[in-house]
Structure formats: structure tokens, C-alpha cells
BAROTOR-410728 format. One record per residue: residue number from 1; z, x, y of N, C-alpha, C, O in turn. Coordinates in steps of 0.001 Angstrom, whole numbers, plus 500000, padded with zeros to 6 digits. Each point is the difference from the previous one (the first is absolute). Last residue first. Example, Ala and Ser with C-alpha at 12.3 -4.5 7.8 and 13.67 -1.06 7.14 Angstrom:
! residues 2
R    nr     n_pz     n_px     n_py    ca_pz    ca_px    ca_py     c_pz     c_px     c_py     o_pz     o_px     o_py
R     2   507080   512850   497750   500060   500820   501190   500730   499230   501090   500169   500509   501108
R     1   499761   499781   493172   500000   499110   501190   500000   500900   501200   500665   501036   499981
***
This chain:
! residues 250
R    nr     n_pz     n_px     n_py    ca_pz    ca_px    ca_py     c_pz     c_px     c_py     o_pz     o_px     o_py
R   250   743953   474934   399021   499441   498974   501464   501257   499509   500042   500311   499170   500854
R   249   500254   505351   497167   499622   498873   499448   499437   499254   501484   499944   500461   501140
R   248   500722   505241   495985   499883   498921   501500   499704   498427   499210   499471   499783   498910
R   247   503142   505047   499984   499126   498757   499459   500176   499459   501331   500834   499907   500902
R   246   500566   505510   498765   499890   498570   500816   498954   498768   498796   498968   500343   499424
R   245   502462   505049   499677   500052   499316   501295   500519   498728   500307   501103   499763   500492
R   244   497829   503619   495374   500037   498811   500269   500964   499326   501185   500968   499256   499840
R   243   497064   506222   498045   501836   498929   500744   499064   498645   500742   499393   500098   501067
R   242   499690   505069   495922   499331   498494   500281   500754   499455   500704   501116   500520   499959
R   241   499461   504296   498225   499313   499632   501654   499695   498580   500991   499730   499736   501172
R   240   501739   501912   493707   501083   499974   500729   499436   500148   501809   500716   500059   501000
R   239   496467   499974   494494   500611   498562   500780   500750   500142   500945   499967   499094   500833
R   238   495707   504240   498627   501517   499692   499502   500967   498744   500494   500213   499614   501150
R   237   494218   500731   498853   500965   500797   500229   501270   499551   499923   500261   498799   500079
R   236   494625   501303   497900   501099   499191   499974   501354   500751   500678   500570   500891   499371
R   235   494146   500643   501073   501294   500038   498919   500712   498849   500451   499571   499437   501007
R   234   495231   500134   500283   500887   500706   500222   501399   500081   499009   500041   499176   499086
R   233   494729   498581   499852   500973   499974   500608   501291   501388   499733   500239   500637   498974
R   232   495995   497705   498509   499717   500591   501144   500769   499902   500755   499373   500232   501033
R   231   501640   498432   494918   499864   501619   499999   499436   500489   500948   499954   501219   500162
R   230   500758   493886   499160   501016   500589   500342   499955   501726   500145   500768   500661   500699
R   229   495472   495824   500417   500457   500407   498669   501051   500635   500384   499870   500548   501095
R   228   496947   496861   501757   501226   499567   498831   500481   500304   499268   500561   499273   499180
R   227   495465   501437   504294   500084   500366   498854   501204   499097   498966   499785   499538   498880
R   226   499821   499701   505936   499412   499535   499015   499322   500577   498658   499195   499339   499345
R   225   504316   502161   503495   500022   499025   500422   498752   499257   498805   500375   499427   498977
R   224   499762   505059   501595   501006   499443   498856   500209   499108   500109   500533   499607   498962
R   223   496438   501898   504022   499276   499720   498987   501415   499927   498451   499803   499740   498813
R   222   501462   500135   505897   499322   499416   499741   499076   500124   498572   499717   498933   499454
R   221   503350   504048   501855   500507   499111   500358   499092   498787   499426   500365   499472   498949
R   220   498565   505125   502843   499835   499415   498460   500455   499107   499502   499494   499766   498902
R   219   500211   501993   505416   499191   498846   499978   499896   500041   498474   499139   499326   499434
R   218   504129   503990   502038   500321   498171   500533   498916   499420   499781   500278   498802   499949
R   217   499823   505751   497570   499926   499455   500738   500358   498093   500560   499816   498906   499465
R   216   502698   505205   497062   498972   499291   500297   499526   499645   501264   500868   500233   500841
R   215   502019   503108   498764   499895   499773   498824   498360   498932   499486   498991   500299   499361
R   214   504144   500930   504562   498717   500750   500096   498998   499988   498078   498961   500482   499548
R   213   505315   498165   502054   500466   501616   499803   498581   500167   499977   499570   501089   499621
R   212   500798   494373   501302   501345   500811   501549   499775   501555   499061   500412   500952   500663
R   211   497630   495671   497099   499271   500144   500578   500468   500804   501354   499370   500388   500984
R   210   503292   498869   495088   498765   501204   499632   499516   499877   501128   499950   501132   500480
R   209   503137   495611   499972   500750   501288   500399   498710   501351   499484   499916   501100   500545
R   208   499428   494092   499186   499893   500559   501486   500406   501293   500010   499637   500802   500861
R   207   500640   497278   495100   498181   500253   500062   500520   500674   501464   499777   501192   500214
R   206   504223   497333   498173   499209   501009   498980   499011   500860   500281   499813   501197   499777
R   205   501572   494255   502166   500831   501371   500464   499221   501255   499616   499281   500727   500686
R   204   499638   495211   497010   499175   500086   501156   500492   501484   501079   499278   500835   500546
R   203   502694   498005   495140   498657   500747   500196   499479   499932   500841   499131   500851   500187
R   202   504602   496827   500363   500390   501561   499675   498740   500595   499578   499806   501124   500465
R   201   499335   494098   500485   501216   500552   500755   499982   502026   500143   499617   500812   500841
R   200   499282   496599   495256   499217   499558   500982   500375   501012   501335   499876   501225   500028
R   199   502657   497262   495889   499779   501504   500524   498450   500040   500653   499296   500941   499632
R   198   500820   494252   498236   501043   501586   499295   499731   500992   500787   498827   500374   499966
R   197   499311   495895   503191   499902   499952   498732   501009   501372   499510   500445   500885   500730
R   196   500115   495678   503462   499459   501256   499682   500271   500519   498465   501111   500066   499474
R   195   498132   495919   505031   500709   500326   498665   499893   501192   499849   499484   500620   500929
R   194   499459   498002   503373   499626   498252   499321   501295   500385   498626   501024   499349   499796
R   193   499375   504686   504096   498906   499408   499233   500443   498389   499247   501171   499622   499957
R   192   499930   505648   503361   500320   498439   500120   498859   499388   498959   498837   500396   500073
R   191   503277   504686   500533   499062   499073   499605   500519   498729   500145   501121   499647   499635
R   190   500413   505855   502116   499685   498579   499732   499378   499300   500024   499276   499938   500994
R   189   501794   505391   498556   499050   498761   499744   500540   498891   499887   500305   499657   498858
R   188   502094   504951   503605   500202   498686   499523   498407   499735   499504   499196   500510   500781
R   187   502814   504395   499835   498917   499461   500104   500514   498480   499566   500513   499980   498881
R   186   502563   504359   502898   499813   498732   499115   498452   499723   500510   499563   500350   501096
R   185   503302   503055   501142   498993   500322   499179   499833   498814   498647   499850   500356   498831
R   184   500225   497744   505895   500671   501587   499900   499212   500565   498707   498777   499999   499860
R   183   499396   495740   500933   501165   499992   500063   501409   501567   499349   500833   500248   499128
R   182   493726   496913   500945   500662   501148   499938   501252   499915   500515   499787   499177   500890
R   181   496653   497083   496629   501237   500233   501538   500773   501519   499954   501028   500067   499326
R   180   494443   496228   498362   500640   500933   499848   500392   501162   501300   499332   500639   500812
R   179   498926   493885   497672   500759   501434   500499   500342   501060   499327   500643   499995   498950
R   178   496421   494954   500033   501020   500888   499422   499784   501117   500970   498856   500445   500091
R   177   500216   493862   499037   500386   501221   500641   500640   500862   499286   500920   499823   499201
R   176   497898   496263   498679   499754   499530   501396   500088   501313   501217   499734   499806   501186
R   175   497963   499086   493306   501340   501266   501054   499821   499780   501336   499021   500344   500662
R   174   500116   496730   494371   499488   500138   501131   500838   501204   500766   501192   500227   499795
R   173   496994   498759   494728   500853   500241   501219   499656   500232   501934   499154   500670   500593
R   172   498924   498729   493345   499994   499553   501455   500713   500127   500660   500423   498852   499862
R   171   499303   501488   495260   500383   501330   500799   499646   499943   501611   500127   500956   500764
R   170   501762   495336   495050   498577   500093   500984   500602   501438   500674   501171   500201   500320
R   169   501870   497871   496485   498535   499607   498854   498648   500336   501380   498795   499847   499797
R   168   505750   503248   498890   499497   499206   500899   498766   499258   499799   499004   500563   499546
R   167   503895   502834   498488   500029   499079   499337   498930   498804   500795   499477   499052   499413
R   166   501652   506604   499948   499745   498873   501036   500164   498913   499507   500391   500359   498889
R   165   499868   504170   499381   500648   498869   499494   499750   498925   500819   500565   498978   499608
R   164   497411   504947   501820   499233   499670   498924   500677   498573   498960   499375   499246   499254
R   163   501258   502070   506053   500278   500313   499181   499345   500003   498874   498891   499703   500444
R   162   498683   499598   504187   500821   499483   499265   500192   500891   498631   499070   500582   499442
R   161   497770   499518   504468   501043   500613   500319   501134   499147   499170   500938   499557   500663
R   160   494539   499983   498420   499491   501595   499827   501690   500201   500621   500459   501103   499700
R   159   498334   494452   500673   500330   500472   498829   499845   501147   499416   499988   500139   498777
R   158   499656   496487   505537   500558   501566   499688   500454   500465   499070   501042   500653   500038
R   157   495794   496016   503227   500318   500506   498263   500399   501136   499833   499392   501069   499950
R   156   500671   496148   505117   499235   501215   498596   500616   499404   498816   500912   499195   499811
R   155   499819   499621   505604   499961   499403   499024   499046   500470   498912   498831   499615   499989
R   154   503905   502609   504453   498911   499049   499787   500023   499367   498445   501093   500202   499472
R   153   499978   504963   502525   500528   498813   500194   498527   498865   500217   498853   500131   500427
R   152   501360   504681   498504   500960   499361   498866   499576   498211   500145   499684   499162   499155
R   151   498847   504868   503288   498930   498981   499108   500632   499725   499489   499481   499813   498900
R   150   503001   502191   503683   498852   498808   500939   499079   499476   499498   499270   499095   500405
R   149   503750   504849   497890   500934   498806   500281   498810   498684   499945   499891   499086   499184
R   148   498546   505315   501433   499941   499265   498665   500679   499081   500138   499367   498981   499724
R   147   500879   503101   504078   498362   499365   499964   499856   499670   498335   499076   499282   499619
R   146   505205   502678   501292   499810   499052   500829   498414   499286   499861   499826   498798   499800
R   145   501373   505227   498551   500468   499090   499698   500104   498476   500068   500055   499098   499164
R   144   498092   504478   503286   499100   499916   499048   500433   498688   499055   499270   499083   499623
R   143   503683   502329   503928   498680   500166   500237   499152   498949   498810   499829   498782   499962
R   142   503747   503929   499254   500524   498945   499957   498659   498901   500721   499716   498957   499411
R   141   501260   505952   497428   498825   499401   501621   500213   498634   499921   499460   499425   499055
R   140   504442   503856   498913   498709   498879   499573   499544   499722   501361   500545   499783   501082
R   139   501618   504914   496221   499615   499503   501226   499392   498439   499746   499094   499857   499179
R   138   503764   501784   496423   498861   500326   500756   499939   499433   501683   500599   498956   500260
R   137   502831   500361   496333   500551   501101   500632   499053   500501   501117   500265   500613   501034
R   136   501969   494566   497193   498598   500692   500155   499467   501355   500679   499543   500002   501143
R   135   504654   496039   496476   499552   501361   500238   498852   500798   500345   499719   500952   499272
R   134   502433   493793   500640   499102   501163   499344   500268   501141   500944   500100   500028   501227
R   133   503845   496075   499382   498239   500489   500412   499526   500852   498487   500694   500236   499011
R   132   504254   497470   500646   498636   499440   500744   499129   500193   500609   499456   499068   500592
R   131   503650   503704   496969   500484   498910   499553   499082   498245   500510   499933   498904   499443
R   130   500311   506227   502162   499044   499942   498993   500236   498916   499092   499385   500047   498935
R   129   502306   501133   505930   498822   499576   499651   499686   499593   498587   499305   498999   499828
R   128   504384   503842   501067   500309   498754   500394   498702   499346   500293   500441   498861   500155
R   127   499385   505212   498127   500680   499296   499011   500316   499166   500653   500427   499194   499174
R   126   495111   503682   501532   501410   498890   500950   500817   499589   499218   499476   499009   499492
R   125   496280   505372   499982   500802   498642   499861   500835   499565   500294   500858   500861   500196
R   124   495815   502180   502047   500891   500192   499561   500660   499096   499478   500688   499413   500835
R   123   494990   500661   501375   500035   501407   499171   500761   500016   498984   499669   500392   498881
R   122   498907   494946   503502   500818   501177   500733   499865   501035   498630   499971   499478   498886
R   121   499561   494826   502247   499022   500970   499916   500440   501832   500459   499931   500389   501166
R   120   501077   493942   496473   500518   501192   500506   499533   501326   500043   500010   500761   499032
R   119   499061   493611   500647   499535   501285   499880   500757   500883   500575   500152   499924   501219
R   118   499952   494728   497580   500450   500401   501016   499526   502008   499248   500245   500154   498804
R   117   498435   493773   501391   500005   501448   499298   500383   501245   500785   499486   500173   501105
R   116   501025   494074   498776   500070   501115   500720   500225   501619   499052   500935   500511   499385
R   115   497519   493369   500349   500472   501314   499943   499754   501299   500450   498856   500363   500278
R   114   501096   493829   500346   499613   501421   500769   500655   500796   499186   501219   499869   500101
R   113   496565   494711   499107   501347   500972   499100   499738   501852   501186   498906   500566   500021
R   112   499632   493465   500442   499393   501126   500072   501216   501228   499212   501083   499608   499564
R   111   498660   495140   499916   498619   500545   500531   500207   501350   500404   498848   500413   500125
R   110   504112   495970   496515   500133   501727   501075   498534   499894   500465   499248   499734   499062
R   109   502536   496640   497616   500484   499943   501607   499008   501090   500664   499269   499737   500955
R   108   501298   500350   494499   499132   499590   500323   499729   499346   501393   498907   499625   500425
R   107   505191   503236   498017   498366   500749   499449   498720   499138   501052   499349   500487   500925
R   106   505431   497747   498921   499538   501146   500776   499440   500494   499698   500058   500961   500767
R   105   500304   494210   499861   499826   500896   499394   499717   501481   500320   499108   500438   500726
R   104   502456   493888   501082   499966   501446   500237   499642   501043   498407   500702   499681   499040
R   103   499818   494993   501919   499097   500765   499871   499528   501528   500077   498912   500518   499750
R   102   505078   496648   501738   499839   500258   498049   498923   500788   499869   500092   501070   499399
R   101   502123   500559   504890   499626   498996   499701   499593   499574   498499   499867   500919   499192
R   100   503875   502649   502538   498648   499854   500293   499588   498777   499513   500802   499501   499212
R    99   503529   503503   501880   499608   499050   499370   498826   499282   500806   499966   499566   501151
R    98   502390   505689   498416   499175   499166   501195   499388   498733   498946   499102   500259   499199
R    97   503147   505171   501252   500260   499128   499161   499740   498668   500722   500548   499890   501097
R    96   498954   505886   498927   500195   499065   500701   499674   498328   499427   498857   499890   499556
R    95   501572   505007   499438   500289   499931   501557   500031   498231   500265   500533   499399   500933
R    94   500785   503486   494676   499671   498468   500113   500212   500278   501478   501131   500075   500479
R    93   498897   504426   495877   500117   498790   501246   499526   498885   500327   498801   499919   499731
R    92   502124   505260   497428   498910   498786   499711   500833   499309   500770   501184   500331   499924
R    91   500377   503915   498903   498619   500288   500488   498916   498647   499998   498774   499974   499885
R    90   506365   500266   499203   499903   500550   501425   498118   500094   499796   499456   499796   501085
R    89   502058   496836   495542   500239   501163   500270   499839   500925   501057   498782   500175   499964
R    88   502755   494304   499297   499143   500690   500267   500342   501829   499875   501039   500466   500469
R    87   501742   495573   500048   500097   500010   498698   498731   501117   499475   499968   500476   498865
R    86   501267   498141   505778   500951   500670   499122   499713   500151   498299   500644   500727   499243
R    85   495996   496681   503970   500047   501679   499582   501448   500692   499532   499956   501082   499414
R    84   499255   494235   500929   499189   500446   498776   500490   501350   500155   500583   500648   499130
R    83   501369   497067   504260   500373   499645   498347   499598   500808   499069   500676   500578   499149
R    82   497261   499244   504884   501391   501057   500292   500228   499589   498504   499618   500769   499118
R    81   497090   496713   500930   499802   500958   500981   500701   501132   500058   499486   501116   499940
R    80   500585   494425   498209   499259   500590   499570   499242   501574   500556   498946   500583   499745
R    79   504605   496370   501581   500888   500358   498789   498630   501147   499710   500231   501188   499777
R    78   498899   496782   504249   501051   501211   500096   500524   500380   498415   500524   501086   499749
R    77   496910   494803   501181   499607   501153   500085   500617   501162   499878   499609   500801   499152
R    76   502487   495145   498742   499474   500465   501313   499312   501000   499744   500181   500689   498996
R    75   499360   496233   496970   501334   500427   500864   499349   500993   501018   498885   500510   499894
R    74   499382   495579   496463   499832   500794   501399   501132   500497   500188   500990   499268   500003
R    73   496983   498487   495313   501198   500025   500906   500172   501198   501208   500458   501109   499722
R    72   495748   498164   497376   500502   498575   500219   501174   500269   500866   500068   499418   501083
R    71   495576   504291   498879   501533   499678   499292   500159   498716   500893   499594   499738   501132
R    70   496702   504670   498118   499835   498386   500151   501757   499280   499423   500503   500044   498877
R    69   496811   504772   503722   500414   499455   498534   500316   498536   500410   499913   499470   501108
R    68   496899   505316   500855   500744   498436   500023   500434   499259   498751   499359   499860   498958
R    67   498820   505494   504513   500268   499344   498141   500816   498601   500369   500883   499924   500854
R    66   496724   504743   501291   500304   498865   500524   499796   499489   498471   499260   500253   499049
R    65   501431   504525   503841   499256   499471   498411   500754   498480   500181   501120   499875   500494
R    64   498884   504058   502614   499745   498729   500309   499536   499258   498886   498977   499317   500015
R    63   501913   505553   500357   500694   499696   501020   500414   498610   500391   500920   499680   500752
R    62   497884   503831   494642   499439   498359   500929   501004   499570   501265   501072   499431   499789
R    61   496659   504938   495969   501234   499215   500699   499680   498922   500898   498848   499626   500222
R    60   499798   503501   495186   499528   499666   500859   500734   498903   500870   500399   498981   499436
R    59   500121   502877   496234   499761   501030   500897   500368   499562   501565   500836   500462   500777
R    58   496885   496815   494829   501576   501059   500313   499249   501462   501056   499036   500756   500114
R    57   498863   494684   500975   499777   500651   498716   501405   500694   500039   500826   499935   500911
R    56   498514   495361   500941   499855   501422   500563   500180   500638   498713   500534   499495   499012
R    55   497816   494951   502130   500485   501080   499235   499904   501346   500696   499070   500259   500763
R    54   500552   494246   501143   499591   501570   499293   500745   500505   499589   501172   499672   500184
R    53   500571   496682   502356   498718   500149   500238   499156   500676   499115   498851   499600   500186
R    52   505311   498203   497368   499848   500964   501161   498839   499785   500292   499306   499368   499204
R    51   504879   497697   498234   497898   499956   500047   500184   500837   501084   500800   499730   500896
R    50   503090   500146   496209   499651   500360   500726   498609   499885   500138   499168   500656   499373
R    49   505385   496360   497305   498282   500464   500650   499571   501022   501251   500491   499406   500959
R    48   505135   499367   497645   498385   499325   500779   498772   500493   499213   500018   501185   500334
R    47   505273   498518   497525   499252   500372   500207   498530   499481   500628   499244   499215   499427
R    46   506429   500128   501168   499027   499219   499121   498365   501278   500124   499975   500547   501103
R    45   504304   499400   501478   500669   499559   499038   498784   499740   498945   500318   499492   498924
R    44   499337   501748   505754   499834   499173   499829   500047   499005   498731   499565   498859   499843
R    43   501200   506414   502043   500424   498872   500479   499825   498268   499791   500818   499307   500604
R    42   498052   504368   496864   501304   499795   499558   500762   499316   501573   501153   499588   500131
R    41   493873   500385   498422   501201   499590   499300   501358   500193   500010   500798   499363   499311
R    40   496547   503037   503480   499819   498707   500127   500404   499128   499216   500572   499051   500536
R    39   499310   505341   498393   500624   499665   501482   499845   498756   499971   500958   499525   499389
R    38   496392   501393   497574   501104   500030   499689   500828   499811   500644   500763   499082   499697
R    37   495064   501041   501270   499946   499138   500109   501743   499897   498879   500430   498900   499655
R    36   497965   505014   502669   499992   498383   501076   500558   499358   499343   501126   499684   500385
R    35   497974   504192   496853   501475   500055   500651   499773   498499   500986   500864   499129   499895
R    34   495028   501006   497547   501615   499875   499308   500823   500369   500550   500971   499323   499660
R    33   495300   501302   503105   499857   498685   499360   501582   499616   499532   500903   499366   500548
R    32   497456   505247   499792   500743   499296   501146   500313   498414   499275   500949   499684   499283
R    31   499075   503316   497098   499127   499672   500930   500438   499608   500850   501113   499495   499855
R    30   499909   503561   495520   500399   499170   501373   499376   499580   500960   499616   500968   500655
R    29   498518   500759   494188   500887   500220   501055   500613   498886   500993   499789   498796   499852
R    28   497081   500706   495965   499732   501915   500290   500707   500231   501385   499515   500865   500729
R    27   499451   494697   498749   500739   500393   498479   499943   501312   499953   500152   500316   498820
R    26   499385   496545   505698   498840   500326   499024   501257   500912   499083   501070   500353   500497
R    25   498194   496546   504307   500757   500494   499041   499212   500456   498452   499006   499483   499490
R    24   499275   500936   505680   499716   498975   499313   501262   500793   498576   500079   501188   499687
R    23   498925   501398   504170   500804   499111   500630   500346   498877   498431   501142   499621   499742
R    22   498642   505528   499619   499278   498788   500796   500895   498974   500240   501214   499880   499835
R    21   500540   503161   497513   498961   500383   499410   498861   499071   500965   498964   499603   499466
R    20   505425   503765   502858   499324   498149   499517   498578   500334   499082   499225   500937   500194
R    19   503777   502219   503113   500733   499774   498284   499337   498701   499211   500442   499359   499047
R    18   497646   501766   505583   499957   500810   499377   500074   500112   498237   499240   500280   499073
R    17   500090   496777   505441   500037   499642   497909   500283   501242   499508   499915   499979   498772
R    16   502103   497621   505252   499452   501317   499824   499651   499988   498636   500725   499852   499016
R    15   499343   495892   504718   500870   500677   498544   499028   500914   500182   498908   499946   500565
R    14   501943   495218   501810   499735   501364   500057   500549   500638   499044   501040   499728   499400
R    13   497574   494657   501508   500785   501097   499063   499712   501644   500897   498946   500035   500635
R    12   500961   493885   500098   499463   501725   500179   500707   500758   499987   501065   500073   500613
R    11   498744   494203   497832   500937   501721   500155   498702   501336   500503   498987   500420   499442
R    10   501132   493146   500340   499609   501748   500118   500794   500353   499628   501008   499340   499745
R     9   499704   495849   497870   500457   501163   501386   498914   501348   500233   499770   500734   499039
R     8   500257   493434   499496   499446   501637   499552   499901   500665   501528   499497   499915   501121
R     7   502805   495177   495807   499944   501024   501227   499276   501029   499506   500012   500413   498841
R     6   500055   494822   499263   500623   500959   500197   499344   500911   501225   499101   499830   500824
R     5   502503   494975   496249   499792   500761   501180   500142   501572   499873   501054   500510   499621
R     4   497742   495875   496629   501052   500534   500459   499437   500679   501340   498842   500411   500071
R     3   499073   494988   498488   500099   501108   499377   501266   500942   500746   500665   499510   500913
R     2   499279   495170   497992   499817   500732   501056   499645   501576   499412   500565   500257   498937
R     1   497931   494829   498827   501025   501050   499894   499752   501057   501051   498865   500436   500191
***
């Protein structure tokens, strides 16, 4: 007996999570996830599955959030593309729509994920900033910043920079690179890494930004590195700075 033939399409998504409880659908609100994957039903008459690379917390936005569904009956790219986004709310998008091989997965596919933290550094708050940077009113020695950045990267245990809901069964992570890019009065951190555990990410922000007000020092870095405890570690900084970049695949 023949089995059924099917297809599995990409999508990369952009979206402002602002109004979002995250990306992953969940019972305490609207999720990206659920407007996609509704859109998507109502082009394709039937409801998909969304397998994404990861999860974004609420708040927190994605320039490049990458998600694949699996369907018997193909219709053009273009339905899944332009199609989807009419049915889409102005703050969520399908850039781009791409039939991939069976074996494709977009979690377990990905070798690398870049996010971009973005800092707003000035006296005076930005109402057109304050929807995606932090607010950081203090001077930051970017400097200094920077020489904490440099023990980020490499392959640690970073369970002193994870949420407490974490779920993750290993706090191993690799960080293939991380910057930090002045840019007028914006501070960018970007991180290139293997994965990245609950708010990982944003405590790591957290920690650079005490070590930019002089707060801590950059070679403390290391003994939270192998300490592991989350209380040695820096704050958690606000989601609305996060923005999921790019999944990378081979």
C-alpha cells in the first residue's frame, strides 16, 4: 500500500509581539502561533499544525521566526504567502513561504538562532522607541561591556542565565558570538548561539547592562559561569528589547 504524499512548507514569520501572549498558543490569550495558524486555515479550508524553531516570550518580537507545516494538497506558494497575510493582523507577516524537502524541520534542522537586543540610552524617554528598546537612563561604558560580552562566548553552563520555569533537561549552551554595537543613542547586543535556554538571552542583557552602570565587574562573568546559580546573576531585562533575527540552517 502506497503511503500518502506530503509536503512541508517553511514560513518566516515577522511580528510585533507586543499584543501577543508569545509566540506558542496558550489559554491566558492570543498567540502569534494562533492568528498563523488560523490565517492559514482560512486559506487552506482545513486546519495545519505549526512546528516553529522556538518559542518567544510575550513581549518579545521576531524579525525571522521560522515555522513548518505539513499538507497533502499543495497549493502555490503565493497562496501561502500573500494569501495567508490578508487574513493576517497588520502586526504579524508571512515574509516568506518556501517548499522544502520531507526531511526538513524547523526546530531540529536549525544550527544557529541570532538575536538582537536593542538598548535605549538617553535621560529622556522615546515614545517611539519604547515599543522595542529598554530604557536606560544611566551612562553605559560600552567598553567594559564589551569585555563581558567575551566571556559569554563558547560553550558553558548557563544555568545561573535561565528563567526559574525553564523546562530544559541540559543548561549547556553554546554562544557562537556576541556584540555589542553602538548605534547613535541605541546600544544593539547581538547573540549568535547553538540554542538558548528561558530568558537566557535577556539576563544575559541584564548582567551587561549592571556591568555598563559600573554595577558589576566584567570578570564576574565567570564565576556565575560556574557557580550556576541564578541569584548570581544580573536582572532580567524587559521583553520588549528582544527581536529574533534570523534561524540559520545548512
Amino acid at each position: 500500500m502506497l503511503g500518502i504524499a506530503v509536503n512541508v512548507v517553511r514560513l518566516v514569520i515577522e511580528y510585533d509581539g507586543t499584543s501577543y501572549v508569545g509566540w506558542q498558543r496558550q489559554p491566558n490569550g492570543v498567540s502569534v502561533q494562533q492568528a498563523v495558524e488560523e490565517a492559514l486555515a482560512r486559506v487552506c479550508g482545513s486546519r495545519h499544525a505549526l512546528v516553529s524553531s522556538g518559542r518567544t516570550d510575550a513581549g518579545v518580537h521576531a524579525r525571522g521566526m521560522v515555522a513548518h507545516f505539513v499538507v497533502e494538497r499543495l497549493l502555490p506558494m503565493t497562496a501561502y504567502r500573500e494569501g495567508v497575510n490578508r487574513f493576517l493582523p497588520s502586526d504579524v507577516v508571512v515574509r516568506e513561504a518556501v517548499l522544502m524537502p520531507d526531511d526538513f524541520h524547523a526546530r531540529y534542522s536549525a544550527t544557529a538562532k541570532w538575536y538582537r537586543y536593542s538598548i535605549y540610552r538617553s535621560p529622556i524617554r522615546s515614545p517611539l522607541m519604547c515599543r522595542y528598546s529598554w530604557h536606560v537612563r544611566g551612562k553605559l561604558d560600552t567598553p567594559s561591556m564589551r569585555r563581558a560580552a567575551e566571556r559569554f562566548v563558547g560553550r558553558h553552563d548557563f544555568a545561573a542565565f535561565r528563567a526559574s520555569g525553564c523546562a530544559a533537561r541540559t543548561t549547556v549552551r553554546e554562544v557562537f558570538s556576541m556584540a555589542v554595537v553602538e548605534d547613535g543613542e541605541l546600544v544593539h547586543v547581538d547573540v549568535r548561539g547553538s540554542g538558548f535556554l528561558r530568558n537566557m538571552v535577556r539576563i544575559i542583557v541584564g548582567t551587561l547592562v549592571e556591568v555598563g552602570l559600573g554595577v558589576r565587574l566584567a570578570e564576574e562573568i565567570d564565576e556565575m559561569l560556574i557557580d550556576c546559580r541564578r541569584v548570581k546573576a544580573g536582572i532580567t531585562a524587559p521583553a520588549q528589547g528582544l527581536c529574533l533575527m534570523e534561524v540559520e540552517y545548512d
